[in-house]
C-alpha positions in Angstrom: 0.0 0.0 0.0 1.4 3.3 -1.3 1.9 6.1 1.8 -0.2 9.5 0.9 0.7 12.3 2.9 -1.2 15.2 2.8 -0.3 19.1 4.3 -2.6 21.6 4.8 -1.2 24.7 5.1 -2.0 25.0 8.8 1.4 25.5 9.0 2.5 26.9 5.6 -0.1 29.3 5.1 1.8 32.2 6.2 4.1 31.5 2.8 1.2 32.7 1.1 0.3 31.0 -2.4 2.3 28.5 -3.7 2.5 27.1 -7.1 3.5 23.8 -8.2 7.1 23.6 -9.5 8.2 21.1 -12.1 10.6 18.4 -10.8 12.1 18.2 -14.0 13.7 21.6 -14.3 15.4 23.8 -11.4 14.9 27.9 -11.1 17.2 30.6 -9.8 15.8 32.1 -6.6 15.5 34.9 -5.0 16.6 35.8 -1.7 12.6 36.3 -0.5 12.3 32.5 -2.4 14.2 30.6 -0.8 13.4 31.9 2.6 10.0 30.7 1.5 11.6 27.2 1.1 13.4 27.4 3.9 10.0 27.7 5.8 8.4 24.9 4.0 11.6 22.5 4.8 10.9 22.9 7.9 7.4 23.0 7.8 7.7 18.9 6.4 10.1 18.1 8.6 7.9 19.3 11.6 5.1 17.4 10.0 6.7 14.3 9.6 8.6 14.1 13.0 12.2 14.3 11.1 11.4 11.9 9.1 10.6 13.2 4.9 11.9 10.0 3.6 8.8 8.7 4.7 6.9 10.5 2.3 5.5 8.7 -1.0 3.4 11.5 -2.1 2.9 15.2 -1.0 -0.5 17.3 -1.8 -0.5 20.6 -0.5 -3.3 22.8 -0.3 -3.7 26.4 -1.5 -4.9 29.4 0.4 -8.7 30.2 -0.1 -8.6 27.6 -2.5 -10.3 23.8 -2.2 -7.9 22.3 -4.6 -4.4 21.0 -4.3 -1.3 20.4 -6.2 1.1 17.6 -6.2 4.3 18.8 -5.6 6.4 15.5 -4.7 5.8 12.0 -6.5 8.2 9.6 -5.7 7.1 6.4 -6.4 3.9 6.6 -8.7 0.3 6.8 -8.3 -1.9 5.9 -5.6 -5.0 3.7 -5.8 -7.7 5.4 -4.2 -10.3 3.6 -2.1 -13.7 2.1 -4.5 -16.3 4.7 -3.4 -19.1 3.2 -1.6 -22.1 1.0 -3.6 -25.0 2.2 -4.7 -28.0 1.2 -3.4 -31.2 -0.3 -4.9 -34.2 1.9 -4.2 -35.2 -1.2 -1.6 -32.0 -0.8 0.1 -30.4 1.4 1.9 -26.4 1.8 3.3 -25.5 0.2 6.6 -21.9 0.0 7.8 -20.7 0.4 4.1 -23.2 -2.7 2.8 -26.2 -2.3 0.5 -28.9 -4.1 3.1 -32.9 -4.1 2.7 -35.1 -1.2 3.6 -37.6 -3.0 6.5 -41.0 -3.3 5.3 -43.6 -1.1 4.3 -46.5 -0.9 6.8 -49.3 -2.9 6.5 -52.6 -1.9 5.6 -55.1 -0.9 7.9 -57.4 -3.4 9.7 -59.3 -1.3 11.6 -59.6 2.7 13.1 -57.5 1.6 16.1 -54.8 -1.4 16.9 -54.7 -1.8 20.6 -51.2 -2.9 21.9 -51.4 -4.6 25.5 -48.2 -5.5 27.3 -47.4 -7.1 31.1 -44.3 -9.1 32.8 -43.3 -10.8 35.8 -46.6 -13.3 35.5 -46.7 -17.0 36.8 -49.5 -18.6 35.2 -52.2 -17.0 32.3 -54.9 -14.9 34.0 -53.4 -11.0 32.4 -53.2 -13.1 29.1 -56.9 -14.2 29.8 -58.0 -10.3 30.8 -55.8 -9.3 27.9 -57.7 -11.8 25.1 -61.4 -10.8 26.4 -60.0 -6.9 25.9 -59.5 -7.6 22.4 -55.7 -6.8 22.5 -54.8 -7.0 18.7 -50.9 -7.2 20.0 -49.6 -8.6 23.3 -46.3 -8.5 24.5 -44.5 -10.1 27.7 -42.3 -8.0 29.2 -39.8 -10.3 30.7 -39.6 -12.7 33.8 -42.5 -14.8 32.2 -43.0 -18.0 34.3 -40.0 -17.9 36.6 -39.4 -21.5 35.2 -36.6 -23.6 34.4 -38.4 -23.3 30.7 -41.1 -21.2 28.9 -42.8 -23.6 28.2 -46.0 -21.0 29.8 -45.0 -18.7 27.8 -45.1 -20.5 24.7 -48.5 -21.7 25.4 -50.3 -18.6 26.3 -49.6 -16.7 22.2 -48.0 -13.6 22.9 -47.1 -11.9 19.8 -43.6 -10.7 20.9 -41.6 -11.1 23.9 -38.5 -9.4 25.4 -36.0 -11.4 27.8 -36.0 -10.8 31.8 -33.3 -11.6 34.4 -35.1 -14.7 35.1 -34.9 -15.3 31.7 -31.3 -15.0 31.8 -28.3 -16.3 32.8 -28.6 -13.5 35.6 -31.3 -15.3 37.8 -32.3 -18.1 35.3 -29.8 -20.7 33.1 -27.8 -20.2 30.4 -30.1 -23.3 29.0 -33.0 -21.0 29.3 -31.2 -17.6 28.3 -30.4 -19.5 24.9 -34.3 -20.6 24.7 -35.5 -16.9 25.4 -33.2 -15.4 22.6 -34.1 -18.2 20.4 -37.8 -17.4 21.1 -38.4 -13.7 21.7 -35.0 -12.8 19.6 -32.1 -10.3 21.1 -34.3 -7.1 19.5 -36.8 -6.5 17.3 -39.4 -4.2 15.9 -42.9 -4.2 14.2 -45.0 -1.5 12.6 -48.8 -0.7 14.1 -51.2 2.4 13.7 -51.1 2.3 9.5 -47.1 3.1 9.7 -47.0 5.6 11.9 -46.2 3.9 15.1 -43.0 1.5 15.3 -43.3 -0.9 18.5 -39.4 -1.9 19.5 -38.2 -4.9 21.8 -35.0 -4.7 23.1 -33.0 -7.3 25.5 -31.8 -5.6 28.8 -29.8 -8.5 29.6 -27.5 -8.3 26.7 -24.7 -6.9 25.1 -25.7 -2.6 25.8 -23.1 -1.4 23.1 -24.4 -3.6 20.5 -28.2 -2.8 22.1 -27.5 1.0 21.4 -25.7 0.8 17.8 -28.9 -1.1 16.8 -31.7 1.0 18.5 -29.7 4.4 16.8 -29.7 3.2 13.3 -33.0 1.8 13.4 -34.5 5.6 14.8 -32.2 7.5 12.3 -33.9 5.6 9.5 -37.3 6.3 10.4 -40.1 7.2 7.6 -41.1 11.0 7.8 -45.1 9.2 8.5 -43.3 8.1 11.7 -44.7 10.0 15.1 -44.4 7.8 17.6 -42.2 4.8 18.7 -43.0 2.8 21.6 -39.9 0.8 23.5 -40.2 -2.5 26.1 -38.2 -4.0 27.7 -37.6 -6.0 30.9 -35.5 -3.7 32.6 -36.0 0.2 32.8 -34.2 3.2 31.8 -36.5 5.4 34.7 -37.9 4.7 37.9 -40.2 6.1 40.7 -38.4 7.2 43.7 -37.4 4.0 46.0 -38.6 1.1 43.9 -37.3 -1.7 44.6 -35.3 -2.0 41.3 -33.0 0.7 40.1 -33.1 2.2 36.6 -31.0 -0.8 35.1 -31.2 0.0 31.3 -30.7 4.1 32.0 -27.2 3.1 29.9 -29.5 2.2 26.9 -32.3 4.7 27.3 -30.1 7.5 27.9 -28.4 7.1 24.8 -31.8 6.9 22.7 -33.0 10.5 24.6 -30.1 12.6 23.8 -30.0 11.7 20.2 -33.4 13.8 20.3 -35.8 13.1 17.9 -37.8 16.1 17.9 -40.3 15.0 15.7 -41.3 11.7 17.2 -42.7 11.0 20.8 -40.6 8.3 22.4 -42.4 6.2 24.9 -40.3 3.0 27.4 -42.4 0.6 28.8 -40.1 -1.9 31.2 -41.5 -4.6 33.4 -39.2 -6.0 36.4 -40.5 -3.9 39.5 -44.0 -5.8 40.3 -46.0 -2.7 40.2 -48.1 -0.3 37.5 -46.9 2.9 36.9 -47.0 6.0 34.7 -44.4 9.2 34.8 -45.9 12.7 34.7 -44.5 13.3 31.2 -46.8 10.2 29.8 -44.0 8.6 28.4 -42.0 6.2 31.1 -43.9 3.3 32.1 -43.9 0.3 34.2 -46.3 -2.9 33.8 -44.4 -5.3 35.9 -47.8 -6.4 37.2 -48.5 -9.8 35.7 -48.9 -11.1 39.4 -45.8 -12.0 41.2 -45.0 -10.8 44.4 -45.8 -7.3 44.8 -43.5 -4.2 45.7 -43.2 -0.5 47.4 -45.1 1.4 45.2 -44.8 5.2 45.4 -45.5 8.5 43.5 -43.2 12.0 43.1 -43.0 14.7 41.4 -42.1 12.6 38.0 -44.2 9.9 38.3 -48.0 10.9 39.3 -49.2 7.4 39.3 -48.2 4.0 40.8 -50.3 0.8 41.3 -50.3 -2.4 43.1 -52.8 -4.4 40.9 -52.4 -7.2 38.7 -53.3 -5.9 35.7 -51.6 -4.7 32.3 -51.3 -1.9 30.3 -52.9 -0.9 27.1 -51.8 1.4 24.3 -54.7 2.7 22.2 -53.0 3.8 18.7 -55.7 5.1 15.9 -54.0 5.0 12.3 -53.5 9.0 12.1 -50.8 8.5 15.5 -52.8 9.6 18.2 -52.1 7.3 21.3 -54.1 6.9 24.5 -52.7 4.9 27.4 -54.5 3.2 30.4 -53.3 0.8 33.3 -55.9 -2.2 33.3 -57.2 -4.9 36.0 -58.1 -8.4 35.5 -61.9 -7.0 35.0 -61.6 -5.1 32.6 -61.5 -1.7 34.8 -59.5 1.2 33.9 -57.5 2.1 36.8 -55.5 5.0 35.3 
């Protein structure tokens, strides 16, 4: 591989312009000349730590002035790098590969799609509430049996499913970590509300580097119809004052908040503390409240709601955006 070195005139640029000089042919100088080459000389050797011989090829800039001129070629040209492919119009560039633009939104089925979602359950009865509800998607949010298997989970037909600690090697098996990824997948996404609402599942007990890279390129390539997109996951990015789990996923979350995406509403749902619960901004929520054991629940200033039902939570999403939330019991009632 051929070495290009290239000087901007950062340090040259008080010579002024420079033209490019033949190598072929040498020129009598002036006294003002070759104090200007006495400056560049040492200009290079600055640049390349005393060592010129290094140099293959030198481009040098011009003041005010985008192009350059070659002014040393010592051993031939240089290949340049093959610019990057160019895409089909059902593709799109991802980490310098040509890959498939995810799918167009279904059609329509109806004015509304409702979107139900609970975790932390040992046995069926949410499911049950959920099913006579209507839910046209449910999803388990984690910690769903507290098995050696999921086998209950398998039988009960959620449409998606993201991995909890007891789902993990964390509090579970590595037997039943590799079922859960196998069955509910590290992340995934699905389109509802006629295309303009994205639902996301993400794995909180996984690698959070490769978590973030792939949450970032999947809401930087977002359809301009896109207004909202709705994250779960087991663990949470925010919690109410003194629950009984921290905000384990804030790593993940926090990433996805400060890209800002000003023009679509962001909503994280997260299962793992055993309560209901709603933030004051009506965007952080918790549904851990398929029935296990039951936590502290408490309210503050952020979060202006927090339940101790078994219950689940419903997202109403009509196909112009609009979104209304409510926490649910096992009869149907809406509690918040």
């Amino acid at each position: 591989m051929q070495k290009l070195f290239t000087v901007g005139l950062i340090a040259i640029l008080v010579i002024g312009l420079i033209t490019a000089l033949p190598l072929t042919h040498t020129f009598a100088k002036s006294g003002k000349e070759k104090k200007v080459m006495k400056s560049i000389t040492k200009a290079l050797d600055r640049a390349t730590e005393g060592k010129p011989s290094t140099i293959d090829m030198l481009n040098i800039s011009k003041f005010n002035d985008n192009s350059t001129i070659v002014v040393i070629n010592k051993t031939g040209s240089i290949t340049p790098p093959p610019p990057p492919p160019t895409c089909k119009p059902t593709e799109h560039l991802e980490n310098g590969k040509c890959v498939p633009n995810p799918p167009p939104p279904p059609p329509p089925t109806g004015n509304t799609t409702l979107v139900c979602t609970v975790g932390d359950f040992k046995d069926g009865k949410v499911m049950t509430a959920m099913k006579k509800d209507k839910c046209d998607i449910t999803i388990a949010l984690g910690d769903m049996g507290y098995g050696s298997n999921l086998n209950l989970l398998k039988s009960l037909g959620f449409t998606n499913c993201v991995v909890g600690n007891h789902d993990a090697v964390e509090d579970g098996s590595a037997a039943i970590y590799k079922e859960a990824l196998a069955y509910c997948k590290d992340s995934w996404y699905k389109v509802a509300g006629n295309g303009t609402t994205i639902l996301v599942g993400i794995n909180t007990n996984g690698n959070d580097a490769k978590t973030i890279a792939w949450l970032s390129d999947l809401l930087n390539n977002l359809s301009d119809n896109v207004k909202n997109v709705i994250i779960f996951s087991h663990k949470g990015g925010h919690v109410f004052k003194n629950a009984h789990h921290p905000a384990e996923a804030s790593a993940i979350y926090s990433k996805v908040e400060d890209a800002g995406h000003a023009n679509v509403k962001i909503y994280e749902v997260a299962g793992h503390n055993h309560n209901m619960a709603q933030s004051t901004n009506g965007l952080w929520f918790i549904a851990g409240s398929g029935g296990a054991k039951k936590y502290t629940c408490g309210t503050d200033a952020q979060w202006n709601f927090c339940g101790t039902d078994t219950g689940y939570l419903r997202f109403t999403i009509d196909n112009k955006g609009s979104i209304a939330t409510g926490f649910y019991d096992m009869s149907g009632k809406k509690l918040h």
